[in-house]
N, C-alpha and C positions, 0 to 999 in steps of 0.2 A: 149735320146737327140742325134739327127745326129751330128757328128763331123766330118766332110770330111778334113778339111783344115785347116790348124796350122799356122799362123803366126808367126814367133819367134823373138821376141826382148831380144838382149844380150849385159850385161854391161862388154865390151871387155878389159877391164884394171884390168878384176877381175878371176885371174883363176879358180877359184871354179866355176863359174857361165859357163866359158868355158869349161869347164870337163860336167856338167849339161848340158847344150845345147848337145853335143853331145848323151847325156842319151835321152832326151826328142828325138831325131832323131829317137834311134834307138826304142825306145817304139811305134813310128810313122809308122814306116817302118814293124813290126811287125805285125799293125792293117790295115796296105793300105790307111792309115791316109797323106797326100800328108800336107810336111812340108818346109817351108821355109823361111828361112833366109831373115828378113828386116834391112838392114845397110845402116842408113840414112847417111853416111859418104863414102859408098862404092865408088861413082866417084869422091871425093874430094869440094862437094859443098852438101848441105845439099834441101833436098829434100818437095817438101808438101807432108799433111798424105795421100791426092787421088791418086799422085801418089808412094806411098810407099805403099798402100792396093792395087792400081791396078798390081806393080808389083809381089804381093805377091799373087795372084789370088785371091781377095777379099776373107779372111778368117774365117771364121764360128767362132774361139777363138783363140785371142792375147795371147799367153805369155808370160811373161816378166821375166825375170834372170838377179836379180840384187838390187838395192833397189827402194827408192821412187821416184827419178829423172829417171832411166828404168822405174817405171810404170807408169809416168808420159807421157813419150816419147811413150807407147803401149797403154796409156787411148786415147791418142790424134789420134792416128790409128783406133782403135775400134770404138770410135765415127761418125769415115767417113762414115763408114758402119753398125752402128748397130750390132757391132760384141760382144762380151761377150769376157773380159780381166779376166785373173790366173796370179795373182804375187807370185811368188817363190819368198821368200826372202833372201837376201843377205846382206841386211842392215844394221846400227848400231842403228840411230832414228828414223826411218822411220815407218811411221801407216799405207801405203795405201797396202803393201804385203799383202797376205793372207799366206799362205802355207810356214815352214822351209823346207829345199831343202829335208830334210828324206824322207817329205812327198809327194814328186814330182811327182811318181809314182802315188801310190793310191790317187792325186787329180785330176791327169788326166782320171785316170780308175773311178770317181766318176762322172767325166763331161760325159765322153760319156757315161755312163750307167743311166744318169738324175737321180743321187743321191747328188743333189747338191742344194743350195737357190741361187738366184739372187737378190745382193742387188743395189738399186739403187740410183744412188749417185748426187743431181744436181751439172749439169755446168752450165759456163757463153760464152754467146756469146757476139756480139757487131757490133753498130755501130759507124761511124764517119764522122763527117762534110768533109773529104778528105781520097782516096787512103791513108794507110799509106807506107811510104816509109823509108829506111835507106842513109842515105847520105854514099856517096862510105868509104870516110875516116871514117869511124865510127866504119870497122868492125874491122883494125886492132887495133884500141883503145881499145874494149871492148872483144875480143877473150881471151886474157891472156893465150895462151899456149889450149885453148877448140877447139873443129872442127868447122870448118866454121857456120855464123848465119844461121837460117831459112830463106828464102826467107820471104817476106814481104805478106802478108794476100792476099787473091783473092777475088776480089769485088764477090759478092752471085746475080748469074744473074736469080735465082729463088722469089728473094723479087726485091720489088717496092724499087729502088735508088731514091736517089737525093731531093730536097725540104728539109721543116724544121725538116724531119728526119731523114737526112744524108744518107751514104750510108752503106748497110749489107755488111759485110764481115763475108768471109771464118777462124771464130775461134771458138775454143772450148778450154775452161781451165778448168782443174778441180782443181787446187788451186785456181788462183788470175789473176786479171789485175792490173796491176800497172803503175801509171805515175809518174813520178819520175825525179828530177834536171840531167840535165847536166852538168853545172857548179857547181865547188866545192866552189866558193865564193859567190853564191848566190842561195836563196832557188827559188822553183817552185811559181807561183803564179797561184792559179784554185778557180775557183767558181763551189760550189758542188751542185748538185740538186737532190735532193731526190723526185722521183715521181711526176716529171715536177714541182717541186719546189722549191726554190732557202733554202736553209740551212745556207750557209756560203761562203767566198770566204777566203779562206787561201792561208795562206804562209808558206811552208812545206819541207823537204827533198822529201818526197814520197806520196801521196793519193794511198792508196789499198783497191781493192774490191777483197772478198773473198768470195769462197765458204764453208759453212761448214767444209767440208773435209780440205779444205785450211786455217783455223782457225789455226790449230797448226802447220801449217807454217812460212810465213814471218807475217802476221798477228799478230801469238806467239810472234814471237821476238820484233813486235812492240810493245805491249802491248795490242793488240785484246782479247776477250773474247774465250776461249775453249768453241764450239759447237759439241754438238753430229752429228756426219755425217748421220744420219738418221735424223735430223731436216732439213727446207728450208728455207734458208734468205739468204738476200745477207749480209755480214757485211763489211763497211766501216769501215779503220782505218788512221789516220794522220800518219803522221812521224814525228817528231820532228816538231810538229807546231808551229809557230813564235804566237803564244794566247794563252789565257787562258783556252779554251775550247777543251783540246785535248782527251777524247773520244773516244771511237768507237760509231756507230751507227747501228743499226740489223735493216733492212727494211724488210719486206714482200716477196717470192717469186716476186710476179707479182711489184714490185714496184722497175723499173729502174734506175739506178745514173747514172746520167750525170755527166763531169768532162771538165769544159773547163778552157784550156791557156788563163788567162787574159791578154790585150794588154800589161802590163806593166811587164811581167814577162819575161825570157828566154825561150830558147826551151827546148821541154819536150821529156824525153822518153817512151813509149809504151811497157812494159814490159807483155807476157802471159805466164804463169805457168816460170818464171823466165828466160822468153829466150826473148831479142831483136826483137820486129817484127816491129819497125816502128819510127817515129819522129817526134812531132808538133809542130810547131811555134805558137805563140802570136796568139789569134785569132781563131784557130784550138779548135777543142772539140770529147769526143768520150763519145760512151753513153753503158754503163755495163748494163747487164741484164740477165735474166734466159735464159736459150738454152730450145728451144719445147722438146726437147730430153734427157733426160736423161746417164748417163753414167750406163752399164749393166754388174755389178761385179759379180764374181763366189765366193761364201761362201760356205765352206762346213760345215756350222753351223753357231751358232749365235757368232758373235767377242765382245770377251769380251775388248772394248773400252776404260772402264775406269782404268781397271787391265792396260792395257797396257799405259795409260796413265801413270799410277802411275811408273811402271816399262821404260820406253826409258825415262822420264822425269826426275828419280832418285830423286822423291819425299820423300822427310824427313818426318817424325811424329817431329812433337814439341815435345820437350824436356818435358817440361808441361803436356803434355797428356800421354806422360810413363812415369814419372817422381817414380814410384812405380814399376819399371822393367816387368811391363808386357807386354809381347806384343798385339795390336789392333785384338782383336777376326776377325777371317775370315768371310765372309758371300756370299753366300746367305745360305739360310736353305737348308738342307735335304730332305724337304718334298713337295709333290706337293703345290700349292698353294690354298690358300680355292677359294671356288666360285667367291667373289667379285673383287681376285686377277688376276683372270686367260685371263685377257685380255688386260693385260699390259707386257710389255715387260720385262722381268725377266733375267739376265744372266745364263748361267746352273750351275749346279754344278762343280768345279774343278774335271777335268779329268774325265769328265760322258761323253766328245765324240770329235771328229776329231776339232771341232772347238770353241774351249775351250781354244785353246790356248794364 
């Protein structure tokens, strides 16, 4: 697999990750591998991902140093371009890493030598009834001490705008879109529509649409369902809904949620993958959906998802179930799997190879 051009995204407040950035240079510079530093904070205002891939001479593989908000910040790069993202991780809870920093080297020497899987992960894109915008006073309300917002979405002058299905913009999330109160004394009010069909109209702290991957997210903490990141739905979840029907609901790939500000509510905020991109008034609506495109991860093996689930989630055994001091036998078997097994997706064996971990 060609690898001419490295993109590097680096979580700057973490020194370990800045000692590694420098590793990863010089592993570059060794191979005539052309590597470069994207620091979307670098002129003091925070940049779009086209122009942060263009100044990075559109890169063949993102990689990120740091944890799931860095791969977050390199999924959103990658995507501009169809590039292929490696997360080193650095993290404490974070699921979207692949690779502990040991293995830094030998993941990068596994990409350019195409000894690696691409696993592919859906995003969401999105329309909306209006340009979204940030009201000027809004940034320093909601910065708390963080680097400047993103600029606000770039209308998509490759789709058909305008009419009753709003206008395409310029986003890609691979957690969530959120719309979410402003006011702390009153909740949001939205009517939800599942697959051009009205559901419900709530009253809620937050309405969030998730992608799989984005499941054990903010989704997690709302009380959303854990999805394997190789399944495809979008999953809606309320926030603290003012009814009785608070739920998630799993839609279909192709089966878009619309989310509109009812006249009677306050103004809402536009939240993608947890960062401010915009503002809507009463009236306003935006409509979540699959992105034609995929997100193109670098695996170097199959990720053991539920191990790791069990393990950053610090999942307990009931008391009841070892209650005779034994511990929960390990598994998967030892053995290949018979015939009837062998077309289903199986975890490997502990420590049988690079991506096992």
């Amino acid at each position: 697999m060609t690898v001419s051009r490295i993109g590097l995204v680096v979580h700057g407040g973490r020194e370990e990750a800045v000692r590694a950035a420098d590793s990863v240079r010089t592993w570059c510079a060794a191979r005539a591998v052309q590597c470069t530093d994207i620091d979307v904070w670098n002129e003091g205002e925070r940049h779009s991902a086209s122009d942060e891939v263009e100044s990075a001479g559109d890169p063949d593989l993102i990689v990120t140093l740091g944890g799931d908000g860095t791969f977050l910040r390199g999924a959103r790069l990658a995507a501009e371009h169809d590039a292929l993202v490696l997360g080193v991780d650095f993290g404490r809870v974070g699921f979207l890493t692949e690779v502990p920093v040991t293995m830094m080297h030998s993941a990068l020497d596994a990409v350019r030598e195409g000894r690696i899987t691409v696993e592919h992960r859906m995003m969401l894109t999105m329309r909306s009834s209006c340009p979204l915008k940030v009201p000027e006073d809004m940034e320093a309300l909601v910065r708390y001490g963080r680097g400047p917002l993103l600029p606000p979405p770039r209308v998509r002058a490759d789709c058909t705008s305008g009419g009753e299905w709003g206008i395409a913009l310029h986003v890609t999330a691979l957690n969530d879109v959120v719309l979410e109160k402003l006011s702390r004394d009153r909740q949001v009010s939205v009517g939800v529509y599942l697959a051009g069909r009205l559901l419900a109209a709530y009253s809620a702290d937050a309405l969030l649409v998730a992608t799989p991957t984005g499941s054990t997210a903010y989704s997690f903490a709302a009380g959303g369902p854990v999805v394997s990141p190789r399944a495809e739905g979008l999953v809606f979840t309320p926030v603290a809904p003012h009814m009785a029907f608070n739920r998630s609901v799993v839609a279909a790939p192709d089966e878009p949620i619309g989310l509109r500000v009812l006249e009677r509510s306050g103004q809402a905020a536009v939240s993608v993958d947890g960062q401010l991109r915009g503002v809507l008034d009463p009236g306003d609506w935006i409509g979540v959906y699959a992105a034609p495109r995929p997100l193109r991860a670098v695996r170097l093996g199959p990720m053991d998802f539920y191990g790791r689930l069990r393990e950053r989630m610090r999942l307990t055994d009931a008391p009841a179930a070892v209650a005779d001091g034994c511990a929960v036998p390990l598994w998967p078997a030892t053995t290949p799997p018979p015939q009837d097994l062998a077309h289903l997706a199986l975890p490997a064996t502990p420590g049988s190879g690079a991506g096992a971990h």
